[in-house]
C-alpha positions as a Markdown table, in Angstrom:
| # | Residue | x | y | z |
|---|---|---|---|---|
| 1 | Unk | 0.0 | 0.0 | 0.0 |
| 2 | Unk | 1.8 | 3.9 | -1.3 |
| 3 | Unk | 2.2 | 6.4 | 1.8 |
| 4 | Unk | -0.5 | 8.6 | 0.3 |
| 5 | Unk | -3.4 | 5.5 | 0.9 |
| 6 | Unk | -1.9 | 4.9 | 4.3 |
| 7 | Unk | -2.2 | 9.1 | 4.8 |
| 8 | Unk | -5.7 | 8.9 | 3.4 |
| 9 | Unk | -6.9 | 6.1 | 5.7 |
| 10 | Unk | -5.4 | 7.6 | 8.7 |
| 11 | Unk | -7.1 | 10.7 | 8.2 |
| 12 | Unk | -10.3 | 9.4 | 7.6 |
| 13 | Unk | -10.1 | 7.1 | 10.4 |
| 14 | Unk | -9.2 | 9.8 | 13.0 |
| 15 | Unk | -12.3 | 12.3 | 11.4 |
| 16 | Unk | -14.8 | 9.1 | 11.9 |
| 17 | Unk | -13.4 | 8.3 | 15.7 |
| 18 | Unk | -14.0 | 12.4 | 16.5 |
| 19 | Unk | -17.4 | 12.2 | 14.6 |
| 20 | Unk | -18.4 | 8.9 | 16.5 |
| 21 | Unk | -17.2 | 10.4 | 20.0 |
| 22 | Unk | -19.5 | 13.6 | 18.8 |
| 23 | Unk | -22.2 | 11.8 | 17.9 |
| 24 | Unk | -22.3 | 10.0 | 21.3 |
| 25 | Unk | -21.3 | 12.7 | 23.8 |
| 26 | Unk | -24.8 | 14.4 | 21.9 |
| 27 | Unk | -26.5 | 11.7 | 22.4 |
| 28 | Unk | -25.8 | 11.4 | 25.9 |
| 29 | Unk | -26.5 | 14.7 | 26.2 |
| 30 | Unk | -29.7 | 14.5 | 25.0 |
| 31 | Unk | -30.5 | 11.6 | 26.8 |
| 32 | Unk | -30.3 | 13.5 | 30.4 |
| 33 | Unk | -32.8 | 16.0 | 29.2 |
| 34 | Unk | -36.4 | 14.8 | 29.3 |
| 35 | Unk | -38.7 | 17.8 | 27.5 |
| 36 | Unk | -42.0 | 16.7 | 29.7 |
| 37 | Unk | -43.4 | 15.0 | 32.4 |
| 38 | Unk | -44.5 | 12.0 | 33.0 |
| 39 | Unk | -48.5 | 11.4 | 33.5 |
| 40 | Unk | -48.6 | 15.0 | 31.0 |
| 41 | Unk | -50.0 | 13.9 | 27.6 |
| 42 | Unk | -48.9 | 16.3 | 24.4 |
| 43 | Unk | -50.7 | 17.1 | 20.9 |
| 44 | Unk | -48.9 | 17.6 | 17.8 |
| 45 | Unk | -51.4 | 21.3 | 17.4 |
| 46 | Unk | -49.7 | 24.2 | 18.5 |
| 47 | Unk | -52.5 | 26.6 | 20.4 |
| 48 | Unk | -52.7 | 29.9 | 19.9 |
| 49 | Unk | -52.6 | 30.6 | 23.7 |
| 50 | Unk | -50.8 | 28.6 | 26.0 |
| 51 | Unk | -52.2 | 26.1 | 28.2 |
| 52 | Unk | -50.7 | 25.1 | 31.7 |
| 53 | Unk | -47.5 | 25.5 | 32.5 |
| 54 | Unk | -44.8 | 25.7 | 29.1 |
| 55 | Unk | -41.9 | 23.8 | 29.0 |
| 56 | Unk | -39.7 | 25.9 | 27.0 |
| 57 | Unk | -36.9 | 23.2 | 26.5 |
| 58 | Unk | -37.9 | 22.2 | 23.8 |
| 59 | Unk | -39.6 | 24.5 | 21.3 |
| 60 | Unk | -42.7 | 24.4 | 19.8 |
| 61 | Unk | -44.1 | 21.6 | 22.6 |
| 62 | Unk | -46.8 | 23.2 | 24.7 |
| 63 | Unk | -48.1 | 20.5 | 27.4 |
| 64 | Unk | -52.0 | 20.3 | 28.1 |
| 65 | Unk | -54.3 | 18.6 | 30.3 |
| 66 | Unk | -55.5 | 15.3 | 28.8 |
| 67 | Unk | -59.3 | 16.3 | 29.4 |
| 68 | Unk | -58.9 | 19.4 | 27.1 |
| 69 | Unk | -57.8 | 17.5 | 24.0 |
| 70 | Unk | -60.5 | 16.6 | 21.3 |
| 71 | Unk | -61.2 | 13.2 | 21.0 |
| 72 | Unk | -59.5 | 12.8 | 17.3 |
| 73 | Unk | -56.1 | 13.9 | 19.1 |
| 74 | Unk | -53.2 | 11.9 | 18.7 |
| 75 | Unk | -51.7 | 11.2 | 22.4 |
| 76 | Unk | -48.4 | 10.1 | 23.1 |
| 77 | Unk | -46.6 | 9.5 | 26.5 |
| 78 | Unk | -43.4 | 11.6 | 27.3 |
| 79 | Unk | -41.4 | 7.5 | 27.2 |
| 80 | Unk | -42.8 | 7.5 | 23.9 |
| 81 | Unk | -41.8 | 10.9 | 22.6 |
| 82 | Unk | -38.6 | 10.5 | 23.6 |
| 83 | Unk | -37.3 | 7.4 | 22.2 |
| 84 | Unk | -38.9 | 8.8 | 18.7 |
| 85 | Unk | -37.0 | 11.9 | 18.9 |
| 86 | Unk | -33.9 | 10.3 | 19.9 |
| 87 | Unk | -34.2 | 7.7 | 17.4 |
| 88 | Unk | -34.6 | 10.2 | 15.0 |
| 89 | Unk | -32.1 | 12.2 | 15.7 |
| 90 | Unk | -29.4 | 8.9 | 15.9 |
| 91 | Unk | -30.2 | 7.9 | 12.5 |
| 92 | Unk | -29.5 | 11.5 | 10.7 |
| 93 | Unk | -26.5 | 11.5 | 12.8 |
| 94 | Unk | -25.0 | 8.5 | 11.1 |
| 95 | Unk | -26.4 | 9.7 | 7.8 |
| 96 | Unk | -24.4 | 12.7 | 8.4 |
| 97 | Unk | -21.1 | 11.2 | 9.8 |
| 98 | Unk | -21.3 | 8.8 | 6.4 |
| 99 | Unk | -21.6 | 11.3 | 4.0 |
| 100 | Unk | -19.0 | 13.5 | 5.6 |
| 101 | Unk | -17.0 | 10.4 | 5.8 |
| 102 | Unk | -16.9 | 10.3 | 2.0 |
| 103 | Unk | -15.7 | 13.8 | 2.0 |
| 104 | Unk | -13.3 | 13.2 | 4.5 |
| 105 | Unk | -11.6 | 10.5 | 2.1 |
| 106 | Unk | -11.4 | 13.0 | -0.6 |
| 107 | Unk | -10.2 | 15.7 | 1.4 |
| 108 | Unk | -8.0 | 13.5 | 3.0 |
| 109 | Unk | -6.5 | 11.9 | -0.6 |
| 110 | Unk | -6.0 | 15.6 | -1.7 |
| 111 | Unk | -4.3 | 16.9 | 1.4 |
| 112 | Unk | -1.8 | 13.8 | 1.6 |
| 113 | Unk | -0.5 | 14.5 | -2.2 |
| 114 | Unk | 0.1 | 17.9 | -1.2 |
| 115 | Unk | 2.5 | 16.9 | 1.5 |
| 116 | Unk | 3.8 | 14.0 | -0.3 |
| 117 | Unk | 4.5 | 16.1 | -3.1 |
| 118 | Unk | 7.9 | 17.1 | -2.0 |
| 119 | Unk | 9.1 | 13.7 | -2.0 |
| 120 | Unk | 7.9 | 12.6 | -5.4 |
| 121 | Unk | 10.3 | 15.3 | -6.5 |
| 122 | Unk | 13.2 | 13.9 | -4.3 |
| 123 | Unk | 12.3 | 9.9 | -6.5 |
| 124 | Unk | 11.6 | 12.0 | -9.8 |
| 125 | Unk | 15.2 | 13.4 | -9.3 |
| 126 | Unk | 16.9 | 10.1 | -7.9 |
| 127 | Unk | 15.6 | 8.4 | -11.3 |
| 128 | Unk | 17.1 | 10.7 | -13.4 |
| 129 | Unk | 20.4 | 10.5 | -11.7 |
| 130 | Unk | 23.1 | 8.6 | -13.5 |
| 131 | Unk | 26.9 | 8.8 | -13.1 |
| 132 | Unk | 27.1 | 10.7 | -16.0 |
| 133 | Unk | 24.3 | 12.7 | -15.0 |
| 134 | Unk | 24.9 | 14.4 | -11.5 |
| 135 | Unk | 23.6 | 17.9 | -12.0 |
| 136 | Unk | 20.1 | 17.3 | -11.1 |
| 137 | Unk | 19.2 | 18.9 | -7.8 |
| 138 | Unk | 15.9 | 19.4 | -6.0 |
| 139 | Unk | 15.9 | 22.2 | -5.0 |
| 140 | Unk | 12.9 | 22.8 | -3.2 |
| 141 | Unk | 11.0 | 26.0 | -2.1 |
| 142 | Unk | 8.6 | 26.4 | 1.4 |
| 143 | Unk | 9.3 | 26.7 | 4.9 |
| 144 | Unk | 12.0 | 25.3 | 6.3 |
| 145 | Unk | 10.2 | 22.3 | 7.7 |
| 146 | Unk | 11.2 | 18.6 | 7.4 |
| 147 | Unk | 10.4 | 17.9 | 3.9 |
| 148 | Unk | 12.7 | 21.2 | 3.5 |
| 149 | Unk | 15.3 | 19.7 | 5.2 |
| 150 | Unk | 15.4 | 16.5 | 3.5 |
| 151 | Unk | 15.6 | 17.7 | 0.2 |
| 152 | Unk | 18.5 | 20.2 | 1.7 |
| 153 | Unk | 20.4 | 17.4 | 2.8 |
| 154 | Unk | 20.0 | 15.2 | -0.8 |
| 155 | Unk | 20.8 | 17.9 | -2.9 |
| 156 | Unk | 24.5 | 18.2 | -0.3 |
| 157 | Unk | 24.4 | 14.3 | -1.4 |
| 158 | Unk | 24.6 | 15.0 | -4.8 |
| 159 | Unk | 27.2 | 17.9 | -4.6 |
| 160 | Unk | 29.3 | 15.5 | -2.9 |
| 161 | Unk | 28.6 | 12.6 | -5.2 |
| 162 | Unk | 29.7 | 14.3 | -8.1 |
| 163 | Unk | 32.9 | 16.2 | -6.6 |
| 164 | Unk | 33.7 | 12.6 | -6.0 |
| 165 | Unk | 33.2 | 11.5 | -9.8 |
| 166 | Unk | 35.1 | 14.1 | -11.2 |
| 167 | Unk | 38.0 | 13.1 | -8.8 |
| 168 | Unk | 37.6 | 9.2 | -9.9 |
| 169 | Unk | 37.5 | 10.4 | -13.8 |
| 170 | Unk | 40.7 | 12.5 | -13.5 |
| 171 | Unk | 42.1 | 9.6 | -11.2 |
| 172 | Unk | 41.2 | 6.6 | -14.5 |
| 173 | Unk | 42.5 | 9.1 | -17.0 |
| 174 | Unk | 45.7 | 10.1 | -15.1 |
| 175 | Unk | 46.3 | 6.7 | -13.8 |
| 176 | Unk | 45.8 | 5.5 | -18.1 |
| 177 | Unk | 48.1 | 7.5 | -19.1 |
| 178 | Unk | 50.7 | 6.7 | -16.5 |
| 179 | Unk | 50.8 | 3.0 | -16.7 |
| 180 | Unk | 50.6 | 2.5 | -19.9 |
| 181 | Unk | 53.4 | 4.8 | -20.9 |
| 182 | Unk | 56.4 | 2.9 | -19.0 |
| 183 | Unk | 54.7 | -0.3 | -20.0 |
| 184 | Unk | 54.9 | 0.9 | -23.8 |
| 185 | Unk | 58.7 | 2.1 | -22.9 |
| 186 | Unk | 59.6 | -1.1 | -21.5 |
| 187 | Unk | 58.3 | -2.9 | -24.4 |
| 188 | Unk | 60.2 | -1.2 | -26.8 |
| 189 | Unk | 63.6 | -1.6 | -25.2 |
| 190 | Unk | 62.9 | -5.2 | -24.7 |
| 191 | Unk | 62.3 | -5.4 | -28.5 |
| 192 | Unk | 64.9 | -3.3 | -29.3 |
| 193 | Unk | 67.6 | -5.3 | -26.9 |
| 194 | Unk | 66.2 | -8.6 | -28.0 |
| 195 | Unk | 66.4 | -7.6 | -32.2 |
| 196 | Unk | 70.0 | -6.5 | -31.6 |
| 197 | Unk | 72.9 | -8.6 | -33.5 |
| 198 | Unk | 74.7 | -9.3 | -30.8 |
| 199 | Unk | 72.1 | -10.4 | -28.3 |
| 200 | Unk | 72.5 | -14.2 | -27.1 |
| 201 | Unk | 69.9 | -16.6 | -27.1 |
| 202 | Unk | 69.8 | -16.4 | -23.2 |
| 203 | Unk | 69.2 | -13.1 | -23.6 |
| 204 | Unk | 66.4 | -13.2 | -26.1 |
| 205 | Unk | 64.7 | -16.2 | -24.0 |
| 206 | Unk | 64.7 | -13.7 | -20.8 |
| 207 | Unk | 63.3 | -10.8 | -23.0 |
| 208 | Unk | 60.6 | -13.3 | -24.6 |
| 209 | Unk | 59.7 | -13.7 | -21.2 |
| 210 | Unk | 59.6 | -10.2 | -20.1 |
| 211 | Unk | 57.6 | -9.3 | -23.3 |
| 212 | Unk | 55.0 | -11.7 | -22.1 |
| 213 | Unk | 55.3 | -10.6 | -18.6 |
| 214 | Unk | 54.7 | -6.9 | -20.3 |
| 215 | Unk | 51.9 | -7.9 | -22.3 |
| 216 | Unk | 50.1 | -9.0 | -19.2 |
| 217 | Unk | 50.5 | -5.9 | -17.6 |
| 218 | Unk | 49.1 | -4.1 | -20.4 |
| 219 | Unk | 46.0 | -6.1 | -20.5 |
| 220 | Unk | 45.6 | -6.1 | -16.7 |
| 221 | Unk | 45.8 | -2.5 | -16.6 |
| 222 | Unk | 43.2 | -1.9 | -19.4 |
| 223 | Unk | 40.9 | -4.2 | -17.8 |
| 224 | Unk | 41.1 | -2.6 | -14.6 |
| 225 | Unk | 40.6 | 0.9 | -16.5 |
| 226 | Unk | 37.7 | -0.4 | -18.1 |
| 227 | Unk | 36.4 | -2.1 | -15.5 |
| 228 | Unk | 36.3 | 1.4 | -13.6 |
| 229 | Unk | 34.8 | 3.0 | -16.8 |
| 230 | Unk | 31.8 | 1.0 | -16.7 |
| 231 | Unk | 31.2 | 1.1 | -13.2 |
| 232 | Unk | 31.1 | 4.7 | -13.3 |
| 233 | Unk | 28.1 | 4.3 | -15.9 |
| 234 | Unk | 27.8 | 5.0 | -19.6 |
| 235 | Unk | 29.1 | 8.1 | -20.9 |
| 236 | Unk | 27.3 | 7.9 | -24.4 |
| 237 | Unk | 24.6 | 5.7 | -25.6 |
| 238 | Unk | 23.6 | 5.0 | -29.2 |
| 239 | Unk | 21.6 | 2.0 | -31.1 |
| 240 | Unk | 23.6 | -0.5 | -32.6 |
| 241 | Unk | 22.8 | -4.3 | -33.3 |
| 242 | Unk | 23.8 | -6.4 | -30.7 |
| 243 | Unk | 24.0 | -9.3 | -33.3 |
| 244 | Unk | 26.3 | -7.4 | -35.7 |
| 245 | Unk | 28.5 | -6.6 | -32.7 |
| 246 | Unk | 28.4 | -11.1 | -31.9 |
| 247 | Unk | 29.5 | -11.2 | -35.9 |
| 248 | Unk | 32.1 | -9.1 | -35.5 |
| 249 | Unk | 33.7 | -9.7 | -32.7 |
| 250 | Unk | 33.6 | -13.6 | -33.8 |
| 251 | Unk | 35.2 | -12.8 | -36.8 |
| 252 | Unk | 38.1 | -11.0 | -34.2 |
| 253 | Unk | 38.5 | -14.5 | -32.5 |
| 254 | Unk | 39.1 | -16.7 | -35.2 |
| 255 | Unk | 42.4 | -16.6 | -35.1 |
| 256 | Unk | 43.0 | -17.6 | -31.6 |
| 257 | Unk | 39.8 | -20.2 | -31.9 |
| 258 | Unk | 42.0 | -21.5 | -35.0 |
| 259 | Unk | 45.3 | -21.6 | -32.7 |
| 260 | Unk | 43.6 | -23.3 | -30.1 |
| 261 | Unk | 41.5 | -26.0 | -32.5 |
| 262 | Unk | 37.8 | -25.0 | -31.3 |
| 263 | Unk | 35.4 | -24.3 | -33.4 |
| 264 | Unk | 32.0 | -21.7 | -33.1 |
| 265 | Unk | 28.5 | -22.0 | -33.6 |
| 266 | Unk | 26.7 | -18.8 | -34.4 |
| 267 | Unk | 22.7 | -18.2 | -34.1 |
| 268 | Unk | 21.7 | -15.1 | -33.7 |
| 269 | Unk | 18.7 | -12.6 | -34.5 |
| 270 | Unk | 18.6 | -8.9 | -35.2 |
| 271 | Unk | 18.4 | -7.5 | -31.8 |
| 272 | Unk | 18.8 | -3.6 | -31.4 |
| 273 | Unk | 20.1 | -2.0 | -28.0 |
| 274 | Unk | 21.0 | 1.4 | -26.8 |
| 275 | Unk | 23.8 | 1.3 | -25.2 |
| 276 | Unk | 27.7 | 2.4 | -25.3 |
| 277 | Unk | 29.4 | 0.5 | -28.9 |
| 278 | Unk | 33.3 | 0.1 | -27.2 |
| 279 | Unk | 31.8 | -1.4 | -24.0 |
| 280 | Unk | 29.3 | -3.7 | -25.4 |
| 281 | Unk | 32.2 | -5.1 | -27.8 |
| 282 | Unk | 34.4 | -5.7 | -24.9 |
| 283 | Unk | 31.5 | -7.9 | -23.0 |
| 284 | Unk | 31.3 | -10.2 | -26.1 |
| 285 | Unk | 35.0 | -10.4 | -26.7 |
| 286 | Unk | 35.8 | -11.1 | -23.1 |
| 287 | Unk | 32.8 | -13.9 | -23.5 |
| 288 | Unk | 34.2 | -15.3 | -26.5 |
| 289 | Unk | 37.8 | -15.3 | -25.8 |
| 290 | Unk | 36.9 | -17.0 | -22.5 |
| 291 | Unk | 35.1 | -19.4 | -23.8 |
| 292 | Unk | 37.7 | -20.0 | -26.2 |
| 293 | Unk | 41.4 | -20.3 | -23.8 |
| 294 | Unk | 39.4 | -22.0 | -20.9 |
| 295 | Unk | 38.2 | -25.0 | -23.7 |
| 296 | Unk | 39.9 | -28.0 | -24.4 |
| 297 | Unk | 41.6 | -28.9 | -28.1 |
| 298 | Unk | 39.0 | -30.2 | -30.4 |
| 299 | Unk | 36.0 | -28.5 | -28.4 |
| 300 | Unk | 33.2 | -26.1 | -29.7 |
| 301 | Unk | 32.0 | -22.6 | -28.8 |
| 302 | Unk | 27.9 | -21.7 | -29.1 |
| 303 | Unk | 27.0 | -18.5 | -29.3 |
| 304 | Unk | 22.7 | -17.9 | -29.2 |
| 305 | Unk | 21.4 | -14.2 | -29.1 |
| 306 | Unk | 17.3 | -14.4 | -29.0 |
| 307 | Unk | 15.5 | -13.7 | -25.5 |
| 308 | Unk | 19.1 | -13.1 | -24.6 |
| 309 | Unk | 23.0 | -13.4 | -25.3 |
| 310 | Unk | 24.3 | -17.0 | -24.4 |
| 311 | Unk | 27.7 | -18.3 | -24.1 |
| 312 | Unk | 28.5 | -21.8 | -23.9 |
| 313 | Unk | 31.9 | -23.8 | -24.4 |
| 314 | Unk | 33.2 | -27.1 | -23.6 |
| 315 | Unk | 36.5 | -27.7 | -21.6 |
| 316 | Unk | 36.8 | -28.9 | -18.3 |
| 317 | Unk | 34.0 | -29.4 | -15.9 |
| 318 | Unk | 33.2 | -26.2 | -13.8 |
| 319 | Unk | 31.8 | -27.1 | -10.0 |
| 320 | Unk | 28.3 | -25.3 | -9.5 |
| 321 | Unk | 29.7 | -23.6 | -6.2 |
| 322 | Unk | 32.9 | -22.0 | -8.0 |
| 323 | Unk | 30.2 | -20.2 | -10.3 |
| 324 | Unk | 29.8 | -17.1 | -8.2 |
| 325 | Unk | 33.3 | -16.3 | -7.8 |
| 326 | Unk | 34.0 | -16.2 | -11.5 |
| 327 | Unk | 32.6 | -13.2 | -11.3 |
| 328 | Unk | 34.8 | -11.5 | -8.7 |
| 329 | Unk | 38.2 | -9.6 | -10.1 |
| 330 | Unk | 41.1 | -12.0 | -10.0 |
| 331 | Unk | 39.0 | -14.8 | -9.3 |
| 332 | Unk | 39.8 | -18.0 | -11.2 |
| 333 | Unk | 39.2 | -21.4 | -11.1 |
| 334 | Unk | 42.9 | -23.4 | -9.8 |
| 335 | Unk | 42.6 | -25.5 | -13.7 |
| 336 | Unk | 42.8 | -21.9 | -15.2 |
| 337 | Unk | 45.6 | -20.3 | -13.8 |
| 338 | Unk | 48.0 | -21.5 | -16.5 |
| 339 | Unk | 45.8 | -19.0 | -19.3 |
| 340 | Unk | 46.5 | -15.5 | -20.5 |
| 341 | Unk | 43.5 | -14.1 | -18.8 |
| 342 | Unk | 43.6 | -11.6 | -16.1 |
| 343 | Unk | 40.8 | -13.0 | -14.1 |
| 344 | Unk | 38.8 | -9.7 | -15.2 |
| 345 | Unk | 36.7 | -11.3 | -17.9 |
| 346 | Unk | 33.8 | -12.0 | -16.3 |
| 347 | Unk | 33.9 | -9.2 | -13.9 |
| 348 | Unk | 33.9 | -7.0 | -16.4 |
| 349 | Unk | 31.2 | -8.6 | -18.5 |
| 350 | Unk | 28.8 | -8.0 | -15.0 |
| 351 | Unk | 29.8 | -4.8 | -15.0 |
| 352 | Unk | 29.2 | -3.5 | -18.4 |
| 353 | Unk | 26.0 | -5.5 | -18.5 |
| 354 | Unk | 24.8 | -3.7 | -15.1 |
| 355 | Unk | 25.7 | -0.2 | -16.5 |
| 356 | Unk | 23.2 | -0.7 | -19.4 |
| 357 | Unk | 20.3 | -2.1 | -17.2 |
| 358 | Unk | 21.1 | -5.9 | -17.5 |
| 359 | Unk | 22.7 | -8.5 | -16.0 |
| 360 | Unk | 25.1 | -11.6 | -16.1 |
| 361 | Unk | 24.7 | -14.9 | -14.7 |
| 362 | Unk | 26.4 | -18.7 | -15.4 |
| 363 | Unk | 25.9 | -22.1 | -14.9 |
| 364 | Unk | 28.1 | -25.2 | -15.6 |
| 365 | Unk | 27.6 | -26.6 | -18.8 |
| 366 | Unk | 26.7 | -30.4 | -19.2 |
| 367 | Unk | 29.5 | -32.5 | -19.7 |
| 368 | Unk | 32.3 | -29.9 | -19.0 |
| 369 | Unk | 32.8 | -26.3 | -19.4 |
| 370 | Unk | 30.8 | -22.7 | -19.0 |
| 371 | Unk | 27.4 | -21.4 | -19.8 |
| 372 | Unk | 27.2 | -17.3 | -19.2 |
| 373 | Unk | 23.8 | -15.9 | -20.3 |
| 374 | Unk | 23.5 | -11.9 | -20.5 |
| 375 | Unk | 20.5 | -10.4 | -20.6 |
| 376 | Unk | 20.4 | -6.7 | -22.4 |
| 377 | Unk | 17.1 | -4.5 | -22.2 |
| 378 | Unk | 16.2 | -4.5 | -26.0 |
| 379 | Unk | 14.2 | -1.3 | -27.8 |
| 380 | Unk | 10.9 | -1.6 | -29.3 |
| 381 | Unk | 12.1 | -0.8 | -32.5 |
| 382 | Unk | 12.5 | -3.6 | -34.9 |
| 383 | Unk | 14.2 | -3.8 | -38.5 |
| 384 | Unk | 11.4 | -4.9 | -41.3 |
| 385 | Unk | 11.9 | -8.2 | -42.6 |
């Protein structure tokens, strides 16, 4: 149930206790007052002069001897005349309290979206936040209340959130530029000193080994940069295919599938996201190059893109409990420690998938190996067959 039904209900519930304490306390009231006699008979006629003594509580009533009424009078006794009344007088009450219970509702339905309307604009401007996106503020006008307060303290929130985002972008883009440069240095002495005539074959075996132990630098490094990227959020979004993004990027792993003997099996629809083009091709790479160095000579590699993107390879058999962590940085299974991969493959297929409203999740696959299913919110628009 929202906070504006609860509001509603609590208001009309309090307005119906006070009407039904009203109601009572009047009748109570009305109860200790007895308007005539007992043994004193009254007529419904009003004389022209009074008769007797008048009992001016209640107006309009004139008492009168029983002897002076005409015979066609109707005669009542005062027991009589005062359970009617009161009877009477119960019944409109509830008539009343109902129908000003009805207006109580909607009275009460208006007033509680006036002072809930303060904090749809606090949810209307948390929606529209992303990390890309933290200029929105609130900014709300009134006295200085609670509500006031609130939206005070959310909109410091978002000052802060985004003095910290600014920090982490400089932080990514200064820390890319610095680790990559001596990396890229390194390299090229290590090329230089290995390609030299008089370098001995000890020599190029140590600087074989160092340009691998480079090369995995590099890769770690721009997987922990782009693993940063996309949890920070997209920074641009455009429609692309995601099926001409699986073609290509199996076409880019040919080679290596060729190297290591496995083979791929493509099906795939036209399936149109919005999303960022550079990370969306780095979650099907990472995919497929997994699937392909953690398979086994001779094994296959299905890719599937319909209700979703699925991944499945053959290789070693994965326990269901080591799932989990696959997704974790660094994380790797002890039978996988001898690949080229960083242990940031999957992590950063979460990630990206997370950053355009999806998500990632695996399974071991029958007989041996991995099956990673990523699901990607896909537009309304369709291409005409």
């Amino acid at each position: 149930m929202k906070l504006r039904t609860r509001l509603t209900a609590w208001y009309a519930g309090v307005f119906l206790i006070a009407g039904v304490a009203l109601i009572g306390l009047n009748y109570w009231l009305f109860d200790q007052f007895a308007p005539v006699d007992e043994g004193v008979a009254i007529t419904r006629a009003i004389p022209t002069e009074p008769l007797g003594d008048v009992y001016t509580g209640v107006a309009g009533v004139t008492p009168v001897e029983a002897a002076q009424l005409a015979p066609d009078t109707l005669v009542v006794t005062a027991g009589q005349f005062k359970a009617d009344t009161m009877n009477t007088i119960l019944w409109l009450s509830i008539i009343a309290l109902l129908v000003a219970a009805v207006f109580s509702v909607w009275l009460g339905w208006v007033v509680a979206g006036r002072v809930l309307a303060p904090l749809h604009s606090i949810t209307s401007t948390a929606h529209r936040l992303e990390a890309e996106r933290l200029d929105q503020r609130i900014e709300l006008d009134g006295p200085p209340d609670e509500l006031k307060e609130l939206a005070d303290t959310f909109d410091g929130m978002l000052d802060r959130l985004a003095s910290s985002f600014d920090s982490q972008k400089r932080f990514v883009a200064n820390a890319s530029h610095e680790l990559r440069t001596p990396l890229a240095v390194q390299r090229t002495l290590i090329e230089v000193a290995v390609a030299a005539p008089d370098a001995t074959d000890d020599m190029r075996r140590l600087g074989a080994h160092l340009l691998d132990t480079n090369e995995r630098s590099e890769k770690l490094i721009d997987g922990l940069l782009l693993l940063a990227r996309s949890d920070r959020g997209l920074a641009t979004r455009e429609l692309l295919w995601l099926d001409e993004v699986v073609d290509d990027e199996v076409e880019s792993c040919r080679a290596l599938a060729s190297e290591k003997k496995v083979t791929f099996e493509v099906r795939t629809r036209r399936y149109l996201v919005d999303g960022d083009p550079v990370l969306l091709a780095q979650l099907v790479g990472n995919l497929l190059r997994n699937a392909v160095l953690y398979n086994e000579p001779g094994g296959s590699v299905t890719v599937e893109l319909d209700q979703a993107l699925i991944v499945s390879n053959t290789g070693p058999t994965v326990p269901a409990q080591a799932v989990p962590g696959l997704f974790e940085p660094f994380r790797r299974l002890r039978d996988r420690t001898g690949t080229a991969g960083s242990g940031l493959g999957l992590s950063i297929v979460q990630s990206v998938a997370r950053a355009h409203g999806g998500s990632a999740k695996a399974r071991p696959n029958g007989g041996g190996g991995l099956v990673v299913q990523v699901n990607l919110p896909e537009t309304g628009v369709r291409q005409a067959s």
